[in-house]
Residue, then its C-alpha position, 0 to 999 in steps of 0.5 A: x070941440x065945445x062947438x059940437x056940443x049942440x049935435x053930440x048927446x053923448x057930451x060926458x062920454x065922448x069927452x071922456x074918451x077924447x082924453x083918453x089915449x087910443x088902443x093898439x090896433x091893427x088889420x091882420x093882412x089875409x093877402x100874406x098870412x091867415x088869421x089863425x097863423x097871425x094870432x099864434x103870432x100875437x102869442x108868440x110875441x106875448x100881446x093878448x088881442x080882441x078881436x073887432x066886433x064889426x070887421x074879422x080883420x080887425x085887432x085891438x092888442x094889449x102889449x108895451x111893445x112898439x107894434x110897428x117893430x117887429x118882423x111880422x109887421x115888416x113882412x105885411x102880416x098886418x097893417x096898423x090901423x085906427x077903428x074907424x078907418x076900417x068903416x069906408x072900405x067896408x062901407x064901399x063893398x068892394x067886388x072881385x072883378x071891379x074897377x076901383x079908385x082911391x083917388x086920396x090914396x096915401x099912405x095906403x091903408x084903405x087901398x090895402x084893405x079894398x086889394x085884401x077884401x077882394x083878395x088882389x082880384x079887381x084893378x085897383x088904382x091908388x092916386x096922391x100927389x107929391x114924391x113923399x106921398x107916393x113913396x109912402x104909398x108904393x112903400x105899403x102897396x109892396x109890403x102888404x103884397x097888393x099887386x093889383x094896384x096902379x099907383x097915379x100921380x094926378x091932382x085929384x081935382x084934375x083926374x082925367x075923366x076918360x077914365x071910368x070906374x065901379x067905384x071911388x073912395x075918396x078919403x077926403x084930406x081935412x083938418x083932422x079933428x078926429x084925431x084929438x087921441x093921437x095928437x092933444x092939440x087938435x082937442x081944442x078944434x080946428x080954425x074956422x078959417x081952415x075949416x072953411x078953406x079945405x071945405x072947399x077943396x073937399x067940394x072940388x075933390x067929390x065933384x070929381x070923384x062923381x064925374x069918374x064914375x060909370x052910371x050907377x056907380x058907388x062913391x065913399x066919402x069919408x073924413x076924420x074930422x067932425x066939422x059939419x063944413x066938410x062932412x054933411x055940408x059937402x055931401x049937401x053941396x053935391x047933392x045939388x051941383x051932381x046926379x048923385x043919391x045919397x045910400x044907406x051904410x048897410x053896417x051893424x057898427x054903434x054911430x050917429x047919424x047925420x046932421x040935417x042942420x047946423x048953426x041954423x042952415x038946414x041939409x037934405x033929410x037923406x044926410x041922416x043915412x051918413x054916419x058920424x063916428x065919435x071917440x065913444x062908439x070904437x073906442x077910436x078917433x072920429x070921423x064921417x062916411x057918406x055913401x053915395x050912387x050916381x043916378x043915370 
């Protein structure tokens, strides 16, 4: 992580919280259960809870329990979930009546969510590939009661472009750095190589998510890793091979804004309206959120 040290100016505090172990939390799922009922539950089960400032669905819970083994999360009264991967869904505003895709969608916590905000009323289409990967997915759609999800299997470089949508969110697949909290290993960083390799299969995935989309059409893009090569290099890529703007994340939630330069190749002023979350500012992983609108 020492090459971030440049572009994080909170250096002390955010090592600080990457050697620390990540809180409980979990997304209280509306579709089964009310928020009222779901915390009578946490008492029932002896967990203390805090509710999130920045999402009404969001918990952090104090317990020594496994919170994956209980009857409640096996029933989809919630869904175990990071801080910051709350910040794409609600970064994309998704509406009832709205054609949605999630065109990285397993294992399904982000497709549950957008189902759950506009309560199973838009047609909403969760695409990955490889059986594990769906079965995941189909696996936590059926749990959480998302019933106005289509599952697809395409490569998502390749999904077909006769079909259109409202909106995408593409959660892009990446070298996961900001993930340091759950695995110790990522805290030294990612290869370069890697880096550079998956970059540009990033660059490939949000072309297409561009091309799916009808005009004036929304796009998320989000990872969780802090990388400028796959965050703010890739949105500064498709800023000039699609007509695409870049859109303020209209979000009260503690961030960074988004580099405009880095190792001296300067980006688009407009990258500062994306937002870099570090382990600091949720007590969470980290990651990127891009919001972007297709002009014309």
């Amino acid at each position: 992580m020492e090459r971030y040290r440049q572009i994080i100016s909170d250096w002390d505090k955010f090592s600080y919280y990457c050697s620390q172990p990540l809180p409980k939390t979990l997304r209280v799922n509306t579709l089964k259960v009310s928020l009222d009922m779901m915390e009578k539950y946490f008492k029932k089960l002896g967990w203390s809870f805090k509710r999130f400032d920045f999402c009404l669905w969001g918990y952090e819970v104090q317990t020594g329990d496994e919170i994956s083994r209980t009857l409640e999360h096996w029933l989809g009264y919630y869904y175990i979930q990071e801080a910051t991967s709350f910040i794409s869904v609600l970064a994309l505003q998704p509406q009832p009546g709205e054609k949605i895709l999630d065109l990285c969608a397993a294992p399904g916590g982000k497709t549950t969510f957008i189902a759950q905000i506009v309560n199973n009323k838009a047609s909403i289409w969760a695409n990955d590939i490889g059986f594990r990967r769906i079965r995941a997915l189909m696996a936590n759609i059926y749990r959480m009661g998302a019933v106005s999800v289509i599952v697809t299997g395409y490569n998502g470089l390749s999904f077909p472009q006769k079909f259109k949508f409202d909106k995408v969110l593409l959660d892009a697949p990446c070298s996961g750095e900001g993930n340091m909290r759950k695995d110790p290993r990522r805290v030294k960083g990612a290869e370069l190589g890697f880096i550079n390799n998956i970059s540009g299969l990033q660059k490939g995935l949000i072309q297409r998510a561009i091309d799916v989309l009808n005009p004036g059409g929304i796009l998320v893009y989000s990872t969780c890793t802090l990388a400028p090569e796959e965050n703010e290099m890739v949105i500064d890529y498709v800023l000039r091979k699609r007509k695409v703007k870049v859109e303020d994340i209209d979000l009260n939630i503690p961030h960074s804004q988004g580099i405009t330069e880095w190792n001296g190749e300067k980006f688009h002023p407009d990258l500062t309206k994306t937002m870099r979350i570090y382990p600091h500012h949720l007590n969470s992983g980290g990651g990127y959120i891009a919001r972007l609108k297709k002009i014309g």
